[in-house]
C-alpha positions in Angstrom: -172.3 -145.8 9.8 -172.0 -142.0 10.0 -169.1 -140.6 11.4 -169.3 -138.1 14.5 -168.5 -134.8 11.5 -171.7 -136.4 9.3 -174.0 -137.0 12.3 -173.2 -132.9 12.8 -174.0 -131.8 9.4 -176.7 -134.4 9.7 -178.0 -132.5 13.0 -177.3 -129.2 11.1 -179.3 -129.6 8.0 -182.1 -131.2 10.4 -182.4 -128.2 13.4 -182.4 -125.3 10.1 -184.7 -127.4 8.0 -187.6 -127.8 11.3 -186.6 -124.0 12.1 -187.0 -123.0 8.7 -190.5 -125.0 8.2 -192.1 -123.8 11.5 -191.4 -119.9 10.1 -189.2 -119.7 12.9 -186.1 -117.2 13.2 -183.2 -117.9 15.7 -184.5 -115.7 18.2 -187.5 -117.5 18.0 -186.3 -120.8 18.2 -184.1 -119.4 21.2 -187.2 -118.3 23.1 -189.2 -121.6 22.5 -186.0 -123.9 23.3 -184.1 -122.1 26.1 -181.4 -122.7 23.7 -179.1 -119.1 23.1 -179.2 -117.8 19.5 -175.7 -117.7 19.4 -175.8 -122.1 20.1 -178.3 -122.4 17.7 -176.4 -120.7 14.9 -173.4 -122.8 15.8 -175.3 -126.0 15.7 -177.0 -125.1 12.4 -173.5 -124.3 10.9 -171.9 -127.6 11.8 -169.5 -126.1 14.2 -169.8 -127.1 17.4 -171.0 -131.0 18.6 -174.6 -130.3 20.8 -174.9 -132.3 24.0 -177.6 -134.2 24.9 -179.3 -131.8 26.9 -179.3 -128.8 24.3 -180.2 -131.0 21.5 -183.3 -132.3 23.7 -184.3 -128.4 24.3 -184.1 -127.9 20.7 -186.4 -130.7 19.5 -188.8 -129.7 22.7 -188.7 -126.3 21.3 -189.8 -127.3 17.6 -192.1 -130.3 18.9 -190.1 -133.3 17.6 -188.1 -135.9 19.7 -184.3 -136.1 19.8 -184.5 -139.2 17.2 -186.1 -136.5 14.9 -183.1 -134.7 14.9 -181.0 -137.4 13.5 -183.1 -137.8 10.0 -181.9 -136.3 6.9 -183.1 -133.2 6.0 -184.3 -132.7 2.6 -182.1 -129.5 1.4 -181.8 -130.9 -2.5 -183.5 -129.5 -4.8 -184.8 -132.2 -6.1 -187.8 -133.7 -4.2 -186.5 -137.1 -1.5 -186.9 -140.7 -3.1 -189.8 -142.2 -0.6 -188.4 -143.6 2.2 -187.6 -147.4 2.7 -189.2 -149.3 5.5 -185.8 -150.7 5.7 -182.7 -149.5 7.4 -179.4 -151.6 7.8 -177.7 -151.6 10.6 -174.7 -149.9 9.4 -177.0 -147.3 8.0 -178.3 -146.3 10.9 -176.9 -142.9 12.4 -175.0 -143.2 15.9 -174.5 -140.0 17.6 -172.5 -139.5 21.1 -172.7 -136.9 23.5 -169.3 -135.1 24.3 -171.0 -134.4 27.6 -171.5 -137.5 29.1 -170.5 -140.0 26.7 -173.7 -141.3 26.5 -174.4 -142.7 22.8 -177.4 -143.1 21.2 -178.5 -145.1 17.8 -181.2 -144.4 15.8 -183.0 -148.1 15.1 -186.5 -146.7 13.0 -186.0 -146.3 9.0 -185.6 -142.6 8.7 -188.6 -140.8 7.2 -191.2 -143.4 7.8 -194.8 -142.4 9.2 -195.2 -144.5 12.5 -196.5 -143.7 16.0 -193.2 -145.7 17.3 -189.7 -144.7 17.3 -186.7 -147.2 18.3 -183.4 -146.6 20.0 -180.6 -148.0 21.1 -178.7 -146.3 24.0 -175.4 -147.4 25.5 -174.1 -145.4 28.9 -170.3 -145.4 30.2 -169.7 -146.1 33.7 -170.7 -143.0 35.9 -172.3 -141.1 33.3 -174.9 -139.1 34.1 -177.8 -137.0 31.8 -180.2 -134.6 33.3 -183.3 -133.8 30.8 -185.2 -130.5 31.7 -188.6 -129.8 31.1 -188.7 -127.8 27.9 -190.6 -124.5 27.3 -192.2 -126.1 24.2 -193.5 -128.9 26.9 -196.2 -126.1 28.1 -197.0 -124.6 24.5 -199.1 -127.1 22.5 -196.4 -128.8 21.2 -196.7 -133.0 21.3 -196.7 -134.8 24.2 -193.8 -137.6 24.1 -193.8 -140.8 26.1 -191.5 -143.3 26.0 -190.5 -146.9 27.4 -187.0 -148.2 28.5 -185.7 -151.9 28.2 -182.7 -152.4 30.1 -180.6 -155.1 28.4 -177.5 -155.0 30.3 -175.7 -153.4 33.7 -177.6 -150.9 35.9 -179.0 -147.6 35.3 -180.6 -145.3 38.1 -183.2 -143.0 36.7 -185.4 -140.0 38.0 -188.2 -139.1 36.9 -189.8 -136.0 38.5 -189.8 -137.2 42.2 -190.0 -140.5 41.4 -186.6 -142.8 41.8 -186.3 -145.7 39.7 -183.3 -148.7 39.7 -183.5 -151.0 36.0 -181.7 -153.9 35.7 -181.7 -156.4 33.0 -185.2 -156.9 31.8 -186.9 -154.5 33.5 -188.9 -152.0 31.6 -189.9 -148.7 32.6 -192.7 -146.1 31.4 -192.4 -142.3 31.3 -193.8 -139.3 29.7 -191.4 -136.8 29.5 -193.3 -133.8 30.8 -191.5 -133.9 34.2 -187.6 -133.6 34.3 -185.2 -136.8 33.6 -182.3 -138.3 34.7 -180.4 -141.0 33.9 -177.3 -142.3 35.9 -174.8 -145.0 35.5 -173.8 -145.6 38.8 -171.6 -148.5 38.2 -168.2 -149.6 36.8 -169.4 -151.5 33.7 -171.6 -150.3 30.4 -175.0 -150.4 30.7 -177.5 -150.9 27.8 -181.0 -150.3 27.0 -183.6 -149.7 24.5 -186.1 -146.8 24.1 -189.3 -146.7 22.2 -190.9 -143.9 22.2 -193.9 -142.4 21.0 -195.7 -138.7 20.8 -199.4 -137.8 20.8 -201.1 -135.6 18.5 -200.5 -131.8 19.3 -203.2 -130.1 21.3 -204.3 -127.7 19.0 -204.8 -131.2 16.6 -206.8 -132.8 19.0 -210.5 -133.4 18.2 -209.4 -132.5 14.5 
């Protein structure tokens, strides 16, 4: 399993590598994300852990999901062996966010074309994420749904004006066009699983 420093440089190699492709410069990124150059150059050095929240602006801002983030980036220069449909469990990356505490585990093999991408989220007691509506949610950019399966303990989640208590085996569906958040509100761990999903861009549609 990657450590928290390889999950960093994982994030690192990642956020410069999508940057990079799209022909975007920091600034540019900054403007599509709401993310500050200044964080963005951090976070594409390796020095400095990204919360929950900025990491979510920055895959709004170059149209990927959060889970997107966490893949490899292919900075060799040799071309990537294909990918395996196959990930181990201790393979998979786990990433935590200083913020909240809220942790998050990759579940998909890494690099493989699908419409569906798994997750496996654990929350502490009391902790609490709030998800803005990013810029690149209004630009073209895919449209991302997603469904949570709560597995154990309690979560309270908003989404838009809507107010939503999950407990064990209950299963919610969201799009992720309105703001989120996602609240703890009791004294033991809750867990859940995401899948999630994103729709063609809008330019691509009809193509």
């Amino acid at each position: 399993m990657l450590d928290g420093g390889d999950v960093n440089r994982r994030i690192a190699g990642r956020v410069h590598e999508l940057r990079t492709a799209r022909g975007l410069s920091l600034e540019g990124l900054a403007v599509t994300s709401g993310v500050s150059r200044s964080m963005i150059s951090l976070i594409e050095r390796g020095e400095t852990s990204a919360t929950a929240v900025v990491l979510d602006k920055l895959g709004r801002g170059l149209g990927v999901t959060l889970a997107s983030l966490l893949e490899p980036a292919n900075t060799g220069p040799t071309p990537p062996a294909p990918p395996s449909p196959l990930v181990r469990r201790a393979e998979q990356p786990s990433w935590r966010d200083p913020s909240s505490g809220y942790a998050r585990r990759s579940l998909s093999p890494p690099g493989v074309r699908q419409l569906l991408q798994l997750a496996e989220v654990t929350f502490p007691p009391g902790g609490r994420v709030a998800f803005e509506m990013g810029p690149g949610e209004r630009q073209g950019f895919p449209q991302t749904f997603q469904q949570i399966w709560m597995l154990e303990g309690t979560m309270d989640i908003a989404h838009g004006d809507e107010r939503h208590t999950l407990r064990p085996g209950d299963c919610l569906a969201m799009d992720l066009s309105q703001p989120n958040t996602f609240h703890n509100p009791t004294r033991k761990l809750a867990r859940y699983l995401v899948a999630i999903t994103t729709s063609a861009p809008s330019s691509a549609k009809g193509a």
